[in-house]
C-alpha positions as CSV (number, residue, x, y, z in Angstrom):
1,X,-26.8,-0.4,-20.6
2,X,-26.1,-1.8,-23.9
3,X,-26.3,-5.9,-24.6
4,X,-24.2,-7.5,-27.2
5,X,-25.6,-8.0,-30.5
6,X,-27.6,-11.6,-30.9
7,X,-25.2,-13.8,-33.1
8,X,-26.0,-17.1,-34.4
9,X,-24.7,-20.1,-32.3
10,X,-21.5,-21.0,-34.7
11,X,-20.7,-17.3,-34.8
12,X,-20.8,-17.2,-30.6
13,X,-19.0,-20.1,-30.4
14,X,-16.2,-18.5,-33.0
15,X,-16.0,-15.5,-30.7
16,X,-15.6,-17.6,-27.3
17,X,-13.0,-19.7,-28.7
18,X,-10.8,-16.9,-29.7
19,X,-12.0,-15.1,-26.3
20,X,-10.8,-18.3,-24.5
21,X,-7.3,-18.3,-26.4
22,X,-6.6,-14.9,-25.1
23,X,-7.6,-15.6,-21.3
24,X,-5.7,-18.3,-21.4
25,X,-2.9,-16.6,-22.3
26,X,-3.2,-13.5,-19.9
27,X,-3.7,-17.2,-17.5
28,X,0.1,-17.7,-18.6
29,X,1.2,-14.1,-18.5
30,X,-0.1,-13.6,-14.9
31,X,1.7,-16.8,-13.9
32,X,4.7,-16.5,-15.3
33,X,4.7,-12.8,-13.7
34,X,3.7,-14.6,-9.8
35,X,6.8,-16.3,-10.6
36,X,9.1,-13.3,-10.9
37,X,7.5,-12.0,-7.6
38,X,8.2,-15.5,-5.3
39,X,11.7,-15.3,-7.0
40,X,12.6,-11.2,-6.0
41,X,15.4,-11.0,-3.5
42,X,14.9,-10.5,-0.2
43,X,16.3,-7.9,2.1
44,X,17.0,-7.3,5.4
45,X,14.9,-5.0,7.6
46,X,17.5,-3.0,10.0
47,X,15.3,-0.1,11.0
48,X,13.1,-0.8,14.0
49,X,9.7,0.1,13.0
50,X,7.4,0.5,15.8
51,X,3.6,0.7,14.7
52,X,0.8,1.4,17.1
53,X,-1.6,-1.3,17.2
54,X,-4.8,-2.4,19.6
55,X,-2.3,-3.7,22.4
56,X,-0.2,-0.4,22.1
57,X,3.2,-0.1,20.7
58,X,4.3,-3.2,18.2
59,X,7.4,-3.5,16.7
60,X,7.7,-5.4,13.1
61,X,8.9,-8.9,14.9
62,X,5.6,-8.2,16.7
63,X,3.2,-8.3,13.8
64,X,4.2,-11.9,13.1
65,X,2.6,-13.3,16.4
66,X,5.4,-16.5,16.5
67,X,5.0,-17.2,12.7
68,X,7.5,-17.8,10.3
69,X,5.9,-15.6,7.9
70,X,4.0,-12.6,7.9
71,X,1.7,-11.0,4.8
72,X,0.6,-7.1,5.4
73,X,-1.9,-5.4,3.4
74,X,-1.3,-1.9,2.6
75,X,-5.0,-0.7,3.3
76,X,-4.7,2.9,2.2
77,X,-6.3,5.2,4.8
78,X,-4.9,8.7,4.4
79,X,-4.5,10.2,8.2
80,X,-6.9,12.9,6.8
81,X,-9.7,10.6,5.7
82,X,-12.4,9.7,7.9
83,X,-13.4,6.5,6.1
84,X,-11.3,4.0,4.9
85,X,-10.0,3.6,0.8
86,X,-13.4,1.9,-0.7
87,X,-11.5,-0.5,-2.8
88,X,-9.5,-2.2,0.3
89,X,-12.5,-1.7,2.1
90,X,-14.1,-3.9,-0.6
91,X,-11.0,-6.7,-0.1
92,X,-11.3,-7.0,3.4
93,X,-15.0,-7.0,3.5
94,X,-14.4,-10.6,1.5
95,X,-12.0,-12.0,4.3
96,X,-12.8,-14.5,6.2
97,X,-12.3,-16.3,9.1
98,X,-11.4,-19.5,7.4
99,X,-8.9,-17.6,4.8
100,X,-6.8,-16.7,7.9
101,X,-7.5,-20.3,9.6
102,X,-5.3,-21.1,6.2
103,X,-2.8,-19.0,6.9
104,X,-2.3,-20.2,10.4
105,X,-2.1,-23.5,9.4
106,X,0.9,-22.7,7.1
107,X,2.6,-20.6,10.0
108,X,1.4,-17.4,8.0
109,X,0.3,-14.1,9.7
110,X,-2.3,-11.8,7.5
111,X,-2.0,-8.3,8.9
112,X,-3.1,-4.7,7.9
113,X,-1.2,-1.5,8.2
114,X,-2.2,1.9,7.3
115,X,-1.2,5.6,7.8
116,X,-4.3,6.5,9.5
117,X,-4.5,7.0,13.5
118,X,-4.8,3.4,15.1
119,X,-8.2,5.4,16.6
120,X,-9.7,5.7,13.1
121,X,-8.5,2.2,12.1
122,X,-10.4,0.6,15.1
123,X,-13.3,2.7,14.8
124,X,-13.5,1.6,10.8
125,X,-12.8,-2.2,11.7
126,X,-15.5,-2.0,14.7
127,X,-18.3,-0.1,12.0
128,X,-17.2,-3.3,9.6
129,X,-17.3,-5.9,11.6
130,X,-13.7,-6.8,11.1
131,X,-11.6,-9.5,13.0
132,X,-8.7,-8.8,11.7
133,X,-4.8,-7.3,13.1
134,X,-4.6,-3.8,11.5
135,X,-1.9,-1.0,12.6
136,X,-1.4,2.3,12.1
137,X,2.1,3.1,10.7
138,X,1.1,7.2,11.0
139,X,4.1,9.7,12.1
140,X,6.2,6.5,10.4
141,X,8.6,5.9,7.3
142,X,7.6,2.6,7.0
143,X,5.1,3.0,4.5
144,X,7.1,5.5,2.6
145,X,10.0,3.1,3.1
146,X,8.6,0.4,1.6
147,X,7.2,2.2,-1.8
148,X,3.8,1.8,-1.0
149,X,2.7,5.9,0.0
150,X,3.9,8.3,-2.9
151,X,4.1,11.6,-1.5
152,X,5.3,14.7,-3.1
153,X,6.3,16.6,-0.2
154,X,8.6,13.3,0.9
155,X,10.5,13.3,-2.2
């Protein structure tokens, strides 16, 4: 590993402020950007997804558990993988219980869906340790239908 090259305190302090000037403005850019996401238009689900989850077959109304609102994770889990992607694997490791306490309190449902088998999904939550609703969308359109799988062959 390299280090950065030892600078005098003036010239550090030079190279923070302008460091600082351009967080805070990727600080505004990201903003501004979480604004045009809370202000995209909504549209209305007509297909009946049914997912398989722990307590069998769920359909979307299901996933919201008597919430108003419901947040779901695409945790990418190819059906022909036989761990889960390392990256969400990473994010959910860094859930916790008190994170979905929060959601709860603000009538919010956090759930996981993947294209997986619901059998690899709970065998992957039970090696992690996880607590958390996650189910499989395999043999589905819904993540297809929802942009988050690209697949050639689907076109």
């Amino acid at each position: 590993m390299s280090l950065p090259r030892i600078a005098s305190r003036d010239d550090w302090r030079a190279a923070r402020i302008e460091l600082l000037a351009k967080e805070k403005e990727l600080t505004r850019q990201r903003d501004a950007l979480s604004a045009q996401r809370r202000g995209l238009p909504m549209v209305e689900i007509e297909k009946d997804y049914v997912l398989d989850g722990p307590a069998g077959a769920a359909h979307l109304p299901d996933l919201f558990e008597g919430r108003a609102q419901l947040i779901i994770y695409h945790f990418m889990y190819d059906p022909e993988w036989e761990v889960g992607c390392s990256s969400c694997t990473a994010g959910t490791d860094e859930l916790s219980a008190g994170f979905l306490d929060h959601l709860h309190t603000r009538d919010t449902t956090f759930a996981m869906v993947s294209r997986a088998p619901l059998a690899k999904l709970e065998s992957w939550k039970a090696k992690r340790g996880w607590d958390v609703p996650w189910y499989s969308s395999h043999g589905s359109d819904f993540n297809y239908d929802f942009g988050v799988t690209l697949d050639e062959s689907r076109g």
